[in-house]
C-alpha positions as CSV (number, residue, x, y, z in Angstrom):
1,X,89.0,77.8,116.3
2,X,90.2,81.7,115.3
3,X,88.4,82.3,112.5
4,X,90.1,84.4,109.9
5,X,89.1,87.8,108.6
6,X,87.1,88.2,105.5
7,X,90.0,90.7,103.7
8,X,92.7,88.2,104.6
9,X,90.2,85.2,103.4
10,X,90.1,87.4,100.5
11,X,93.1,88.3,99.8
12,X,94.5,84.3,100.0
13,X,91.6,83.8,97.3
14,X,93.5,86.5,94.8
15,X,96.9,84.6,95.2
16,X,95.7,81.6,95.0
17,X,93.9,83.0,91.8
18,X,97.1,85.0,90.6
19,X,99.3,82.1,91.2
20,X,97.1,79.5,89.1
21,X,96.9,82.3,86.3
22,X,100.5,82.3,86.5
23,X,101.0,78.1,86.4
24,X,98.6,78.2,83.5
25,X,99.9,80.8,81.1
26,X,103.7,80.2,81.4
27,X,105.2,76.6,81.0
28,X,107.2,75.9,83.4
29,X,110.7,76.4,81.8
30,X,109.7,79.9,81.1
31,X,109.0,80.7,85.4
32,X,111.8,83.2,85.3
33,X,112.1,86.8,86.4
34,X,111.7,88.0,82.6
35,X,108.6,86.2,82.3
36,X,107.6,87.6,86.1
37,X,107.3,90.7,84.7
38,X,105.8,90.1,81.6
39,X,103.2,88.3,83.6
40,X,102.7,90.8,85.6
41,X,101.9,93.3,83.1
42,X,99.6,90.7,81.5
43,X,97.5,90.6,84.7
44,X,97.7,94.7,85.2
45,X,95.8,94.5,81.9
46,X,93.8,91.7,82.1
47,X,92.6,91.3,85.5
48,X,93.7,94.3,87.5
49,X,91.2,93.3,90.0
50,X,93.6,91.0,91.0
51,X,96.4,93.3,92.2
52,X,96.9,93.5,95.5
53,X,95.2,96.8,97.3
54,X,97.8,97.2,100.2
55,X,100.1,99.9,100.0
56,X,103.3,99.8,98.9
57,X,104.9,98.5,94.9
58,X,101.7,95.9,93.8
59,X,104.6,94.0,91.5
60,X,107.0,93.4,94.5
61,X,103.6,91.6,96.0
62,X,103.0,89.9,93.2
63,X,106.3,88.9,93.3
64,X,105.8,87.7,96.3
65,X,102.3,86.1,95.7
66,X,104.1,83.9,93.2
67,X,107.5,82.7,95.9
68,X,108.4,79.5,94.8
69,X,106.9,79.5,91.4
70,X,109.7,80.7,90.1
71,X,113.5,81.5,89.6
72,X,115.6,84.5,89.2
């Protein structure tokens, strides 16, 4: 069994957290890119604990945290 690390383990606990934030504040005919980033500034505010720490643009990874959740 590989076992994984403890900062991915942790960091597939804050998506999994980010994306049922995301399910639970916008219905599901407002998942668009508008709302994406409206979200995301919502959770910069709210929960900033939640962004992700790597380097590099935190929206495009929550962007990515939140594939298939929502359309362009």
């Amino acid at each position: 069994m590989v076992r994984r690390s403890k900062k991915a383990n942790a960091d597939q606990a804050r998506k999994t957290e980010v994306r049922k934030l995301f399910v639970e504040r916008i219905p599901p005919g407002g998942r668009i890119g508008n709302n994406l980033l409206k979200f995301y500034g919502w959770l910069e505010r709210n929960y900033p604990e939640l962004l992700p720490e790597e380097k590099g643009d935190p929206y495009e990874r929550v962007k990515s945290d939140l594939e298939g959740l929502y359309t362009d």
